[in-house]
Steps between C-alpha positions, in 0.01 A plus 500: 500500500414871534213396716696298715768743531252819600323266728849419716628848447135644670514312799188258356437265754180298285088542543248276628155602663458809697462391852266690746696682790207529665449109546821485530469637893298227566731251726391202369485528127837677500653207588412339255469744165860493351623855509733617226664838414319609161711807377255588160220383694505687863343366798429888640648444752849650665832411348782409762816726483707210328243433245516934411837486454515202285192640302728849444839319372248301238304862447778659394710237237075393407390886421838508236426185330126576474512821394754413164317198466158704443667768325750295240319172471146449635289738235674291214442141639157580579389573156715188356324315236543143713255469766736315717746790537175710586364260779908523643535879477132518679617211784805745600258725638355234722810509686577878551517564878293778698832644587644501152163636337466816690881575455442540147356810359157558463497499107669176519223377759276606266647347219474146702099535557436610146671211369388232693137649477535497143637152441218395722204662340639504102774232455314183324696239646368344812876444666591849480158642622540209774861604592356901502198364740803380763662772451180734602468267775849581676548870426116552633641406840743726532353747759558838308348345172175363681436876675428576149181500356564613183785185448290254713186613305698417105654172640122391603432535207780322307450230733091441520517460106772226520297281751209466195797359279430198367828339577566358855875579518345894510204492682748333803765798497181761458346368764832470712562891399095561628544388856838613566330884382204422733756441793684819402188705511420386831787646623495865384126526471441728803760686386300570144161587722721841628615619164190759360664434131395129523125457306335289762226392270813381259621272750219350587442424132927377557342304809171325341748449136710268756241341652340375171838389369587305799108347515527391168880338526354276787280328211820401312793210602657432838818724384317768462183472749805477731617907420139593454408377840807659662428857313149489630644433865666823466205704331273318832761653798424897323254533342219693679149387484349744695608858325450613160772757610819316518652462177551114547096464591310309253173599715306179362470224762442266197866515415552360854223222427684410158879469674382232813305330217841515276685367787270225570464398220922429459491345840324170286625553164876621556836306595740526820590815418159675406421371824787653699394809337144513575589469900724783479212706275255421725728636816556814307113525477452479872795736544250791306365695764187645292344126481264396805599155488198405746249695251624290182306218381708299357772529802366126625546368200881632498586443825374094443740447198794642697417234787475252217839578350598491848389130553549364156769690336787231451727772501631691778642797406100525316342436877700725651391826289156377560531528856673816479233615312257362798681737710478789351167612649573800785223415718214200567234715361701508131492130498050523533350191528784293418680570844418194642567307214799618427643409835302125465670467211877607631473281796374212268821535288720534734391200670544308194815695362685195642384248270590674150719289327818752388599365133841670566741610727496892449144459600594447881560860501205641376296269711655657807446840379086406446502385862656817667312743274157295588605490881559854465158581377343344729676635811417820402138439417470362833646817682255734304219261682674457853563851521115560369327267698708701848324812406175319465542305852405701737166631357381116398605378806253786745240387250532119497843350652433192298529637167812649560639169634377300209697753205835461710432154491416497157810704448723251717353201371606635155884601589543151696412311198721682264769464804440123476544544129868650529638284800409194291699661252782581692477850444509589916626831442165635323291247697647704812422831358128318478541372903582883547176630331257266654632593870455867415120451426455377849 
């Protein structure tokens, strides 16, 4: 009842999955990722002027109730001899709001860390160490708590030796509380490399301590191969491979090696979801600037199991993050010898998107969303080359006319067939962006 109470009184609006706002720009996955307002699990992004105000009426009645709650009650039920009081008085603090945690005083903040630290790391039954590890898991997100590295650096800690427990029920919420601080590090890391009291050689022992968590939580059962994968998405998008200097470097390309491998290897062995998460991993990866993707030997490799998933995958919403992924690449030269077959591959599917059989209605959507991201790809692929091949022209054709004619025809022949594609769809108005294209070559 308390719990209940505290939650409604804060303005708690529920958890899931951190989304990433970055991905989230992308026009044709937003349609399709379900958006929701997380209030203990922010989205750092801007609140609207409705949403403050709400947010301050809840701050205000949620700071009172807290803060005798914590100072009457809490320090009694948390040492109560029956476990299942503990695990309760520990699941209240999974539904304190940002708002309503930094309106309390510090001691009291304190007080909340401490404890749920504690009942992680000492308490010897598995639900109340399980309820602490969600708990971790939602306060780590708040912004405030994840600029620090001292806090960050203790709930790490709580929360690596929970995913070796040998019940499942724990290793699931540890791993849950593990990606959702790997996403909250990714946000305020920069902010860490400017602050001279920050050890950088501690945080890249914080960085590679992650990375071996999350490695060895991809070895364990869909539930929790699922978080690992999505924590070492988020570790892939900052960490730097190139600089020993920057406090979230790990400066060992193996580490690198070890994730792809990791996040092949779920692509065969995981479920829907594992899945889902390794497309949106792997577009992180391609979204770190210090990897060459061209240089990487086992880029191929990656870029022919997202074209897989794209063909195979029986689900939609699993296609579509591989495609984003696809498209993630800033230029032709990232994509190395795979170029052309990446664009083989795209036509291919989209040629044959058609005859999927959709095992239920809500699946209409998402196979809409696949064709205009895919059509999207490829019209801008084939401006990069229109508007390349135009610089070229007029030096291939003084030296040999011919050769010049024969890449605009290649060029043409290309856009005309993917134009025949889309009218045979029905799709005129992208087939006519197409028509437009090919007359601009000429």
């Amino acid at each position: 009842v308390l719990d209940e109470s505290l939650r409604a009184i804060s303005g708690f609006k529920g958890t899931e999955d951190l989304l990433d706002d970055k991905l989230l720009d992308n026009p044709f996955t937003s349609d399709c990722i379900r958006i929701k307002n997380i209030s203990s699990a922010p989205l750092y992004e801007q609140e609207s002027s409705e949403d403050i105000k709400e947010s301050a009426k809840a701050f205000q009645s949620g700071s009172e109730q807290w803060s005798e709650m914590i100072e009457k009650h809490m320090p009694l039920i948390l040492q109560h001899i029956s476990s299942m009081v503990r695990t309760a008085a520990v699941t209240c603090f999974a539904g304190i709001t940002s708002s309503v945690f930094f309106s309390l005083l510090k001691e009291t903040q304190e007080f909340i860390i401490s404890s749920l630290i504690d009942s992680a790391l000492h308490d010897d039954v598995a639900s109340v160490r399980s309820a602490a590890c969600r708990a971790i898991g939602v306060i780590s997100c708040f912004p405030q708590v994840s600029q620090s590295a001292e806090i960050i650096d203790k709930f790490i800690h709580a929360v690596e030796i929970n995913t070796h427990d040998p019940l499942v029920s724990v290793r699931i919420t540890a791993s849950w509380a593990l990606a959702n601080i790997c996403d909250s590090i990714r946000h305020c890391i920069d902010d860490f490399a400017f602050k001279p009291s920050i050890d950088s050689n501690a945080n890249s022992h914080l960085m590679a301590s992650l990375t071996e968590s999350a490695l060895n939580l991809t070895k364990d059962g869909d539930k929790i191969k699922s978080n690992a994968v999505r924590g070492l998405g988020n570790l892939s998008r900052f960490v730097k491979y190139t600089s020993s200097s920057h406090p979230a470097s790990l400066g060992d390309s193996r580490w690198l090696e070890r994730i792809v491998q990791a996040l092949v290897s779920c692509v065969t062995t995981g479920n829907v979801k594992v899945q889902w998460n390794v497309c949106r991993a792997l577009s992180n990866l391609f979204l770190n600037e210090t990897i060459n993707l061209e240089d990487m030997d086992w880029a191929p490799s990656v870029f022919s199991i997202l074209l897989l998933l794209l063909r195979d995958s029986s689900n939609f919403k699993i296609r579509i993050q591989a495609a984003a992924a696809l498209a993630v690449p800033s230029s032709v030269s990232d994509y190395g010898k795979s170029f052309s077959d990446v664009v083989q591959g795209l036509e291919h599917i989209l040629e044959n998107l058609g005859a999927d059989h959709l095992s239920a209605p809500s699946s209409f959507k998402y196979r809409v969303a696949l064709q205009k991201q895919k059509s999207s790809f490829l019209e801008e692929w084939f401006k990069v080359l229109c508007s390349s091949l135009g610089e070229s022209t007029t030096h291939l054709e003084n030296e040999n006319n011919s050769v010049g004619n024969q890449k605009k025809e290649m060029i043409s022949k290309a856009i005309r067939s993917l134009i025949e594609v889309y009218e045979g769809r029905k799709q005129f108005a992208v087939a006519k962006k197409f028509e437009m294209m090919d007359s601009g070559i000429w």
